[in-house]
N, C-alpha and C positions, 0 to 999 in steps of 0.2 A: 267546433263541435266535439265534445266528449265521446269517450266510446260506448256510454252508457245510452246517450242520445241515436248514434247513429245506429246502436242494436236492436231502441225503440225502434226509430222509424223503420226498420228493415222488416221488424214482427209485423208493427201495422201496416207496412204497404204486402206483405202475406197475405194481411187477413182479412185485406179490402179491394184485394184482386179478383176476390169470388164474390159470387150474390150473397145478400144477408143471408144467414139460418136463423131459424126461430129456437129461440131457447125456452124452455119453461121456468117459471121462478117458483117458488114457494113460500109461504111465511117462515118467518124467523130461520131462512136456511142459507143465512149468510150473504156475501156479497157477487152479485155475478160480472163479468169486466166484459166492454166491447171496445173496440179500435175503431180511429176514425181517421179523416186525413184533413185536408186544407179547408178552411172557410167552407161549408156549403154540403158538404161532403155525408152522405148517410154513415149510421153508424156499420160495424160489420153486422151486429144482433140484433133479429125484431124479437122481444120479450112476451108470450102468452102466458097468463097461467086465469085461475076461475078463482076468486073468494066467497069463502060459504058466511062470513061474515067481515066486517070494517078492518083494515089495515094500511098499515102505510105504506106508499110509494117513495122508496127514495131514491134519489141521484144524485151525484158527488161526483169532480173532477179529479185527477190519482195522476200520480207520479210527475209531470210536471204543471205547475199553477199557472192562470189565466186562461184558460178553454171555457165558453160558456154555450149550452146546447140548450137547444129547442127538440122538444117531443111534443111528442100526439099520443092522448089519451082518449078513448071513447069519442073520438071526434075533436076534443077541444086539444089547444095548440099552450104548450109550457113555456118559458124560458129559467133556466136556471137563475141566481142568484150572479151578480158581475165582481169582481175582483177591480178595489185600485189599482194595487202595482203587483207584480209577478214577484211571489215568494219565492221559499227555498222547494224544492225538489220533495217528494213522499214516495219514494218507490213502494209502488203497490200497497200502502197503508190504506185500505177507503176507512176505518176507523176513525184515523189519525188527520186526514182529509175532510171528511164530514165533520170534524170538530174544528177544525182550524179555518181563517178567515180568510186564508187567502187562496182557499177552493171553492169554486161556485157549487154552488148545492140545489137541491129544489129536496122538500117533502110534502107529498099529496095525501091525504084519507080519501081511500077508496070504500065505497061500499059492497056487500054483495054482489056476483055477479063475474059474468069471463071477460079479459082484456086484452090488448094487443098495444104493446106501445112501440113505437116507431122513434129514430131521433136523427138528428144532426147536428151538425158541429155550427153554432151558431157564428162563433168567433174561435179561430185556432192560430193563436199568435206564432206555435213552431210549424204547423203546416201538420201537427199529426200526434195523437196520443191516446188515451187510453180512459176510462172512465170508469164507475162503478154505479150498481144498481141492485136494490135491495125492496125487500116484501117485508116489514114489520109488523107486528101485532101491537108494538108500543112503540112511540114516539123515543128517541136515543135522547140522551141527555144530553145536553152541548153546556162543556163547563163556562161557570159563570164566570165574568173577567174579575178581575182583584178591584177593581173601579166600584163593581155594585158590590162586594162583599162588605168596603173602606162606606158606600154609603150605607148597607144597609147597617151597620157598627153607629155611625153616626147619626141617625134618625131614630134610633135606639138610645145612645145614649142621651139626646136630647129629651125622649119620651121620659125619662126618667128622673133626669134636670127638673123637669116640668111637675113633676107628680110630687116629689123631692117639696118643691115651692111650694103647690097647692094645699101640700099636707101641713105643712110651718103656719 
């Protein structure tokens, strides 16, 4: 274990030796982190806040990859998005996490209305980490891979190939 690892799990077994606190979130105010610890295990933070209108709900795994958590929203029960294989490391980037493939993610549209979301660590391959969660007003952009760029280039130049002919 690195000394980076054991400083984690040293903050999150702090921060999961006390009962959850509620935190409040707000739109577009950035990203807010809670600790978790082994398989099974609640988060430290239960999340409240009220939307006067539509926003997103996001979650994102941070700092080390493969953690996949289940929440409870309004009653109804998440799971984040699952990871192949365990990437490299993102200390505290949830940006840089939320873009990248090899952090489980989940984003909801919530409507109107006060919420409470609750979570657990669905799957914690190191026994303990750290997460992110966020209140948007718009959907973040997740860059496209160079794959759809290479086809949308090709589907394009073929459209043109073709018009090219049709006009001959």
């Amino acid at each position: 274990m690195t000394m980076k690892s054991l400083l984690l799990a040293a903050v999150c077994a702090l921060g999961l030796g006390s009962a959850a606190q509620a935190a409040t979130l707000t739109v577009d105010g950035g990203w807010s982190s809670f600790n978790y610890g082994a398989t099974g295990s609640p988060w430290s933070e239960t999340f409240d806040f009220t939307l006067t209108s539509d926003a997103w709900l996001l979650v994102t795994d941070a700092y080390l990859p493969g953690d996949i958590f289940k929440l409870s929203v309004a009653g109804l029960q998440f799971l984040t998005s699952s990871v192949d294989a365990l990437g490299v490391s993102i200390y505290g980037d949830y940006d840089a996490a939320w873009a990248s493939e090899d952090f489980s993610s989940l984003a909801i549209l919530l409507g109107s209305g006060s919420y409470t979301v609750t979570g657990t660590a669905f799957y914690s391959p190191y026994g303990y980490g750290t997460g992110g969660i966020s209140l948007a007003s718009s959907l973040p952009a997740v860059p496209l891979p160079a794959s759809g760029l290479l086809l949308l280039a090709g589907l394009g130049g073929a459209g043109a190939l073709l018009r090219r002919k049709r006009a001959a």
